[in-house]
N, C-alpha and C positions, 0 to 999 in steps of 0.2 A: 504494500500500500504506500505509493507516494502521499507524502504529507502537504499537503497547500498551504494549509491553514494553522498558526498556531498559536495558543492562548495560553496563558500566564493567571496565574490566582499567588495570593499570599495569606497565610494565615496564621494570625498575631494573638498570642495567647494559646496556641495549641499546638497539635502535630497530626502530624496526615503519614498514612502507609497505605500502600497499593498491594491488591494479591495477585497472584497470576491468574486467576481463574476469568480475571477482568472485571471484578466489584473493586470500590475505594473505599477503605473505611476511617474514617474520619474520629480520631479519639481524643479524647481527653480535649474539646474545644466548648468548654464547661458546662457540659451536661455526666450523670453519672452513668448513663449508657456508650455504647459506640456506635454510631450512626454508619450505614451501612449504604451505599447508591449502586447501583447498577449500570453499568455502561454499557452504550450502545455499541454496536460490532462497528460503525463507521466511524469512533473517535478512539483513539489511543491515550489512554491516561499514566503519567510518570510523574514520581515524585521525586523532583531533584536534590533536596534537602529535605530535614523535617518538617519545614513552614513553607516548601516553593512546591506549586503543583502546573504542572506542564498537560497542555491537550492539545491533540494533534490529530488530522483529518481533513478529506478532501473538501468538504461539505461547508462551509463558513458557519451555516446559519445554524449545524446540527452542534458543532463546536463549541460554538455560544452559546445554545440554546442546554449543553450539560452544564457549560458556566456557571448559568443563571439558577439551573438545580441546585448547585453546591455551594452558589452564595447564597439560597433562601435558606438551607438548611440552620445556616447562622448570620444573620448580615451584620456589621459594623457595627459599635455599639455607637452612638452619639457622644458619651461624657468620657469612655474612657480608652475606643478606637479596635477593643478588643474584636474580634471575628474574622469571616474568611472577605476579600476583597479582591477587586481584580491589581492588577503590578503596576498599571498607571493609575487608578485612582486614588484621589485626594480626598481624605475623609476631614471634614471640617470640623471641629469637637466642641461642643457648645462647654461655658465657663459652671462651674458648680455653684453649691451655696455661698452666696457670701457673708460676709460676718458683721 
């Protein structure tokens, strides 16, 4: 499978492992379960470190469209930036209580 397409995630506050079978399982990104995704035959999933997750695949829109899976399962927190994100996004962090 030539790769066309490739897409970059970061995830801050946890760690990510991949199995061969072709499921991601996503742990310790602060829930007490490990959350478990299924990929599709058209996107290849790798994790290149504990926090960088790489997808690759002909398809742009199928590619994205796992992305969008695996950042719903945790998105960004607002106060404190924890979650899974894409590698160019800017999470803006809103200021806490003040005194």
């Amino acid at each position: 499978m030539e790769a066309q397409f490739v897409c970059f995630s970061r995830i801050i506050g946890g760690k990510a492992s991949t199995n061969p079978e072709g499921s991601i399982s996503d742990s310790k990104s602060g829930f007490s379960h490990e959350i478990r995704l299924e990929v599709t035959p058209s996107v290849r999933v790798f994790c290149l470190k504990h926090n960088i997750i790489r997808r690759m695949g002909m398809d742009p829109q199928k590619a994205t469209q796992f992305a969008a899976s695996v950042k719903s399962c945790k998105p960004p927190e607002v106060y404190k930036g924890k979650g899974i994100q894409y590698r160019n996004e800017i999470i803006h962090k809103k200021p806490g209580k003040k005194r």
